[in-house]
C-alpha positions in Angstrom: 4.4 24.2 -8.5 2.7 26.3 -11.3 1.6 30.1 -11.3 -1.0 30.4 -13.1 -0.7 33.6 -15.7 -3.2 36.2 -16.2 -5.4 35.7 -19.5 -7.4 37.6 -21.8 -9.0 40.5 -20.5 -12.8 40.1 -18.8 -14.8 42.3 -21.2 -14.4 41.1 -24.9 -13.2 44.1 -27.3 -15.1 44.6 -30.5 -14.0 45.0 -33.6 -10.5 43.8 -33.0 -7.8 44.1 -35.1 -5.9 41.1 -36.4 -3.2 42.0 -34.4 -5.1 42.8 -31.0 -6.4 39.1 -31.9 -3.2 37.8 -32.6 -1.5 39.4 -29.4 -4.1 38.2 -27.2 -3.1 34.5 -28.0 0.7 34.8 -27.6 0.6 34.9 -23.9 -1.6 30.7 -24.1 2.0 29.5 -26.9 4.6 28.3 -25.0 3.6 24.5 -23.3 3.6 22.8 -26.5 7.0 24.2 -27.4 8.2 23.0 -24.2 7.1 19.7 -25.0 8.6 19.6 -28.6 12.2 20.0 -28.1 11.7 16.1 -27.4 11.1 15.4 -30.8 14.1 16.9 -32.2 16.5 15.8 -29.5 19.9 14.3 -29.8 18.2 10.7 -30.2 16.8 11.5 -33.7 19.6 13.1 -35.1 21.4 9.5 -36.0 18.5 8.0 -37.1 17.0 10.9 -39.3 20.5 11.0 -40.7 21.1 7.0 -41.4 17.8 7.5 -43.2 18.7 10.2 -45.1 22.3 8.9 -46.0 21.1 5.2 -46.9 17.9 5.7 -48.4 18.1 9.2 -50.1 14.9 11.0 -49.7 12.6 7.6 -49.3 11.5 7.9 -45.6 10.3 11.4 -45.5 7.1 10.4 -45.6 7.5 8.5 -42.6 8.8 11.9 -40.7 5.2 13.3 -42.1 3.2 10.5 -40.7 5.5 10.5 -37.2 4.8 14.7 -36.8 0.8 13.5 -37.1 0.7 11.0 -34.1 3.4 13.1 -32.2 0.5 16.5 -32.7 -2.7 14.0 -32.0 -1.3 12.6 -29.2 -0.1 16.0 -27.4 -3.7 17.4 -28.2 -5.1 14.8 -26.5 -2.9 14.6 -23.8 -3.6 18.8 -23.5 -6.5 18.0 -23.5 -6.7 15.5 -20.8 -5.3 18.0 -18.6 -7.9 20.6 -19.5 -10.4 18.9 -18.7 -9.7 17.4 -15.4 -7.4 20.5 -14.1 -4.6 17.4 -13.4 -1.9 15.9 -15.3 -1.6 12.6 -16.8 0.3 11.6 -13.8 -1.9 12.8 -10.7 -4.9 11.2 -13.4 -3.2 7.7 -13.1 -2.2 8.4 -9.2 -6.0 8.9 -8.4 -7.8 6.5 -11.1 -5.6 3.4 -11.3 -4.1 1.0 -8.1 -1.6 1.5 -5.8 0.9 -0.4 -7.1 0.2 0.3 -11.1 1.1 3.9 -10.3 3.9 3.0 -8.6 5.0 1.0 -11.6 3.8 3.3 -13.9 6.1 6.1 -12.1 9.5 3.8 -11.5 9.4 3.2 -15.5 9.1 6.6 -16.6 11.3 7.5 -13.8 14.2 4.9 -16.1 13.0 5.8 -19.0 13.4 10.0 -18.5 16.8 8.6 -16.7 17.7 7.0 -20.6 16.6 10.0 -22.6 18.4 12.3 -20.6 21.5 10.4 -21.0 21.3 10.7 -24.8 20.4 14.2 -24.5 23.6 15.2 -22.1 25.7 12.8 -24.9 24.5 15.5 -27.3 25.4 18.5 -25.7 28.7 16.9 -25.2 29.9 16.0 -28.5 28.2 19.2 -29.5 30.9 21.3 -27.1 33.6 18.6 -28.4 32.7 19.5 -32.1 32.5 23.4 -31.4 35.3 23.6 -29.2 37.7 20.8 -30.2 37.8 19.6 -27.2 38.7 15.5 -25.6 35.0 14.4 -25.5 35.8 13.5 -21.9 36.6 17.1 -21.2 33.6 18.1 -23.0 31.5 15.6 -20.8 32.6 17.8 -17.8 32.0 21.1 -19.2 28.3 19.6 -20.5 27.2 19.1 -16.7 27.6 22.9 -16.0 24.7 23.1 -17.9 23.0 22.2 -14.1 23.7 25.8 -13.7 22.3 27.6 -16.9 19.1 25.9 -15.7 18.9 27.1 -12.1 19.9 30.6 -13.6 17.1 30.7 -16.2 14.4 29.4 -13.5 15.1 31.7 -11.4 12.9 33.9 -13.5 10.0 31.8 -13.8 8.2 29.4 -16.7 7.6 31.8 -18.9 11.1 33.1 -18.8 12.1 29.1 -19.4 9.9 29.2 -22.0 11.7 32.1 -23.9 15.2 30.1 -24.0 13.2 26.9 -25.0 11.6 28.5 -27.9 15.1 30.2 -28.6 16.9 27.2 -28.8 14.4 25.6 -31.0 15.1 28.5 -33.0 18.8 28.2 -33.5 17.9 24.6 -34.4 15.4 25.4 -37.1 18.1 28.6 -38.8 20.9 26.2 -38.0 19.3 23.7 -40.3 17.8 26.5 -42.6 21.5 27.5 -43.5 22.5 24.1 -43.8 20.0 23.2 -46.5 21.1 26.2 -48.3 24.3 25.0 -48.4 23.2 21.4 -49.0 20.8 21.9 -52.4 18.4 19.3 -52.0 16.1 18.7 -54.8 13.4 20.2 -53.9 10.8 18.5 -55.9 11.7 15.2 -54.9 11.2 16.3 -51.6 7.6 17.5 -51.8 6.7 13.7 -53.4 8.8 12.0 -51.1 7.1 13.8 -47.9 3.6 12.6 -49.4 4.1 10.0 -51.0 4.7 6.3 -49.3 7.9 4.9 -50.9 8.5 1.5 -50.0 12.2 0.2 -50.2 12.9 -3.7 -50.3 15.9 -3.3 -48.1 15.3 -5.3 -44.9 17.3 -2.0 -43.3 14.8 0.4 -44.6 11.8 -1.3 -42.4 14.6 -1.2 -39.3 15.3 2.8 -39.8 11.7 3.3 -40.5 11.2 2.1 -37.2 14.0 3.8 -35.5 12.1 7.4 -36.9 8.1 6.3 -36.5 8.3 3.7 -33.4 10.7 6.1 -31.2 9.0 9.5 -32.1 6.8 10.0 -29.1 8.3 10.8 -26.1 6.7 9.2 -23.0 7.5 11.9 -20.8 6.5 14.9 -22.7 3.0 13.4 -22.5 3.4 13.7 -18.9 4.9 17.4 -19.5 2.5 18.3 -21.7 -1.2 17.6 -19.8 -0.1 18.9 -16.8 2.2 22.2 -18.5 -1.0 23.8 -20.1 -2.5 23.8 -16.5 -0.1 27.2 -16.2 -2.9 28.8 -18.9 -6.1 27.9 -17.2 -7.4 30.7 -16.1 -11.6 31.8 -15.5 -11.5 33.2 -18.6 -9.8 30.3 -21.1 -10.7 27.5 -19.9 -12.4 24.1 -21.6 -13.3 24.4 -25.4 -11.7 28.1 -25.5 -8.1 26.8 -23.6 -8.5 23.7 -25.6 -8.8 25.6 -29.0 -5.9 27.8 -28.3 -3.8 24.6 -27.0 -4.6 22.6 -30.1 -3.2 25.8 -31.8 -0.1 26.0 -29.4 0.8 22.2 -30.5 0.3 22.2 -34.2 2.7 25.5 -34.2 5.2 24.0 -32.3 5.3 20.0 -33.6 5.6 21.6 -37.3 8.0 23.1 -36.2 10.3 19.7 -34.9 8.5 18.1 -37.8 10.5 20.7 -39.9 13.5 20.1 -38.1 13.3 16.2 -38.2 12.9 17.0 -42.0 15.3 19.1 -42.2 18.3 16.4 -40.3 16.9 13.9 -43.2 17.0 16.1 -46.4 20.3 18.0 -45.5 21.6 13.8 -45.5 20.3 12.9 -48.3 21.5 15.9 -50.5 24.8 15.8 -49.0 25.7 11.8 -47.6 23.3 9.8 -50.2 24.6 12.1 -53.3 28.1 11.6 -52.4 27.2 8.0 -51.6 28.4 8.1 -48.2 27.1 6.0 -45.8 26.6 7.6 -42.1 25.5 6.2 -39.3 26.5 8.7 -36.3 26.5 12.1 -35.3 30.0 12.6 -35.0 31.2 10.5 -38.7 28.0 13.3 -39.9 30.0 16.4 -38.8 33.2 15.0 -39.8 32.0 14.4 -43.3 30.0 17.7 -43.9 33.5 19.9 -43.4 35.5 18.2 -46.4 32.1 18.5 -48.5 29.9 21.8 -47.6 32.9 23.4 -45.6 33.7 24.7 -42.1 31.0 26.9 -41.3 28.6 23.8 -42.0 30.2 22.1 -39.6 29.9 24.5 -37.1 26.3 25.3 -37.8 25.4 21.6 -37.3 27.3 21.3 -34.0 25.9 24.2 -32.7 22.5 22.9 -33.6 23.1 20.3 -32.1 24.5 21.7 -28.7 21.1 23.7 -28.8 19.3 20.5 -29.2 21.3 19.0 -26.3 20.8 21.5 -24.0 16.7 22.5 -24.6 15.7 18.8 -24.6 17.3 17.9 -21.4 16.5 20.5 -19.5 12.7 19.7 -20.6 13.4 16.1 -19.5 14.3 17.9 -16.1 11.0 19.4 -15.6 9.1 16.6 -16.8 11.0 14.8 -14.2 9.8 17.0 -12.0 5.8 16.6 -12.4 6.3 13.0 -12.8 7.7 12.9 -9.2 5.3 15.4 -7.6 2.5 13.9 -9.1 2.6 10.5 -8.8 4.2 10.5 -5.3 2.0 13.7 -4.2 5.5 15.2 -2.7 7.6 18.1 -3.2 10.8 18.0 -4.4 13.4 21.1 -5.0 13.5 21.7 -8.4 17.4 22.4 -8.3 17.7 19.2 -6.6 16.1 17.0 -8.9 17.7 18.8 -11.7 21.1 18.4 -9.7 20.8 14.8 -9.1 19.3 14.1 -13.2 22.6 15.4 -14.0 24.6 13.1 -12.1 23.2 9.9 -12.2 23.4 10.4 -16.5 27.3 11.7 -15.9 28.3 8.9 -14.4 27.7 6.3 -17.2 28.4 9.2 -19.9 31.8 9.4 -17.8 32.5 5.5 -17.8 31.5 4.6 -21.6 33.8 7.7 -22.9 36.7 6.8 -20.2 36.2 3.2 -21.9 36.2 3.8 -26.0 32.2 3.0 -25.7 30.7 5.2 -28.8 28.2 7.6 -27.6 26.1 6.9 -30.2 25.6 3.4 -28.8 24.0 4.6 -25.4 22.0 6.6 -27.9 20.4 3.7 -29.0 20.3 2.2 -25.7 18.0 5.3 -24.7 15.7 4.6 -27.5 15.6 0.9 -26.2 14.5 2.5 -22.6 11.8 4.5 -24.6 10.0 2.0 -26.5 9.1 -0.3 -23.0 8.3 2.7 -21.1 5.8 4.1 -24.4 2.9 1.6 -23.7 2.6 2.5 -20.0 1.9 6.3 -20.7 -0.3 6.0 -24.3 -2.7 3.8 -22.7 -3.9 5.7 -19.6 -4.5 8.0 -21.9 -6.5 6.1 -24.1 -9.0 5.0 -21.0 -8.9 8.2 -19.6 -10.0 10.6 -22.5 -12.9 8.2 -23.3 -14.9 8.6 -20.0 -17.2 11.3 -19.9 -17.4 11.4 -16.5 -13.4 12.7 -16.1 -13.9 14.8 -19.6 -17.1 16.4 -19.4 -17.8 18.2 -22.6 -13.9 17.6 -24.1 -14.6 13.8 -23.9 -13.0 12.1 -26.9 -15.6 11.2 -29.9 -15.9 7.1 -30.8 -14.1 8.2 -34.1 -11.5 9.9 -31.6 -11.2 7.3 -29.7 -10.7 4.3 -32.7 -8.1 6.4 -33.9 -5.9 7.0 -31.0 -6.4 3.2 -30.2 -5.2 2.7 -34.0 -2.6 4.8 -33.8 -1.3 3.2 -29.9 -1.5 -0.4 -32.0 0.8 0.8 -34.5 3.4 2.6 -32.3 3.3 -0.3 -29.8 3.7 -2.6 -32.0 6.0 -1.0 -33.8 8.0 -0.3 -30.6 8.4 -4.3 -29.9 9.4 -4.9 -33.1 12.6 -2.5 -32.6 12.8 -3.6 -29.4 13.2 -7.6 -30.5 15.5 -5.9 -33.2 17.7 -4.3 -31.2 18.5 -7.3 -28.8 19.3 -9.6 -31.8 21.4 -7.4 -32.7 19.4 -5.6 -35.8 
């Protein structure tokens, strides 16, 4: 499924430059931006911006500790892949039973299904912001985006990989000029982002939850180990691939971290000062326009049509290894991406035909998320701690307590929304 690109050249150079050295890792970036579009998707937007209109700059410190796990976990996960030359999936296909991997592939199958729906809700109220158009209209137009995607692939990964990293980019200047406009106060941001702020506001543990419990996306852990496979290579390869990967993720996961950020701070300067309370994307565009103007409110609906579009067609090819991998077949690309698109249409098309508010499936996707999480963190746990899968790259005990810390917190965290949400929290 993968062609593998050509790496650094055989014979070492001396005395490079720092750009030589510089140019020689550009061609290993790319899988971990892939991967991160999934932590500045659609589904984050209403909770980063509940947070930031309720409890003014108080949970940014949260968003710090969330980018954290999001960039160990992704290392680790790159790592795992690295060092076994097989993604997490084909890993749990080969070292668990029959019919755990067949469990462990039907939820991620329903909970990639979920995420994609909130992703293709996105897009779509993104095309009905920009556009003005009926958001059922703008549900229709949203699943030509099954085309964009067979046009780009066309050209190959790294070709998909451009229009990833330029979408994240639109994102990131889209929220640049919005906190331009917005005027945040800019030291209260530093301590906030820093410094743990606790709030007595039974709601403030709830949308703490929402940012930290739902942050890691399982399937771009499935993306991710078996993505940097494409940038193995004899000469990169191990440590050195590892090194460069590790470098690859913490580029790209500051970069959603900035973005999550971003959706949070541009709240609180605007919806918390004005002491507006806003709980969905739509009432957030609405109310920008009266108070930072027009072009605000088209810079945060295109954002967020940007957002839309790179997440779910990540989710797409996620989809894909997921299938391949844990059911050793091979499945059109086009065709799976084809048939994504459809089975999230259909209830996209019912809820809107029906008065159903997107941002309700929204959390309905995160509810999907949080019982799928468990089944893809601890694989990874018992996978990266055997040395005779990892070789040198096996995890350290200290690595090892951590990331079992770390799963304790986000699972647990995870049922606790999950209880929540179904008494109606």
């Amino acid at each position: 499924m993968y062609n593998r690109i050509a790496g650094a050249k055989t014979q070492p150079q001396p005395k490079r430059s720092r750009w030589s050295s510089a140019k020689a890792i550009l061609p290993y970036l790319g899988p971990a931006f892939v991967v991160s579009v999934g932590y500045m998707d659609p589904g984050n937007w209403a909770t980063d911006i509940e947070g930031g209109s309720r409890f003014n700059y108080d949970l940014l410190w949260v968003v710090a500790a969330s980018g954290f796990i999001a960039m160990f976990l992704q290392i680790l996960t790159a790592k795992l892949g690295i060092a076994t030359g097989s993604g997490l999936a084909a890993n749990c296909r080969k070292h668990l039973s029959r019919p755990m991997s067949y469990f462990l592939w039907v939820t991620a199958e329903l909970a990639m299904m979920a995420t994609d729906l909130a992703e293709f809700l996105g897009a779509a109220i993104g095309i009905h912001m920009i556009f003005n158009l009926p958001l059922l209209t703008s549900v229709w137009v949203t699943g030509l985006d099954v085309l964009l995607f067979l046009f780009v692939m066309r050209y190959g990964y790294r070709s998909f990989e451009f229009i990833i990293i330029s979408l994240i980019g639109v994102i990131g200047l889209g929220y640049l000029v919005e906190l331009v406009l917005a005027q945040p106060d800019w030291g209260l941001v530093a301590l906030k982002s820093f410094v743990p702020t606790l709030n007595p506001d039974p709601a403030f543990v709830l949308v703490g939850i929402g940012i930290l419990g739902a942050t890691v996306m399982p399937h771009n852990l499935y993306l991710h180990s078996t993505h940097i496979l494409t940038r193995m290579n004899g000469n990169n390869k191990g440590k050195k691939l590892f090194r460069l990967a590790s470098l690859d993720t913490v580029l790209a996961l500051t970069a959603a971290w900035w973005v999550n950020a971003a959706i949070l701070i541009m709240a609180a300067a605007v919806f918390y000062r004005n002491d507006l309370l806003v709980v969905s994307i739509e009432a957030a565009h609405r109310t920008l326009i009266p108070l930072l103007g027009g072009f605000a409110g088209l810079v945060f609906a295109v954002a967020l049509l940007a957002s839309g579009l790179a997440s779910s067609t990540a989710g797409t090819l996620a989809g894909q290894i997921v299938m391949e991998e844990f059911l050793q077949i091979k499945f059109p690309l086009w065709l799976r991406r084809l048939l994504t698109r459809l089975v999230t249409m259909i209830p996209a098309l019912l809820a809107v035909s029906l008065g159903v508010a997107p941002v309700k499936l929204m959390v309905l996707s995160q509810v999907a998320l949080s019982f799928q999480l468990p089944f893809a963190i601890i694989p990874i746990i018992l996978f990266t701690r055997r040395r005779d899968l990892m070789g040198p790259l096996v995890n350290r005990p200290l690595t090892t307590a951590l990331l079992v810390i770390i799963a304790g917190i986000i699972i647990a965290l995870n049922l606790l929304l999950l209880v929540q949400t179904f008494r109606g929290g």
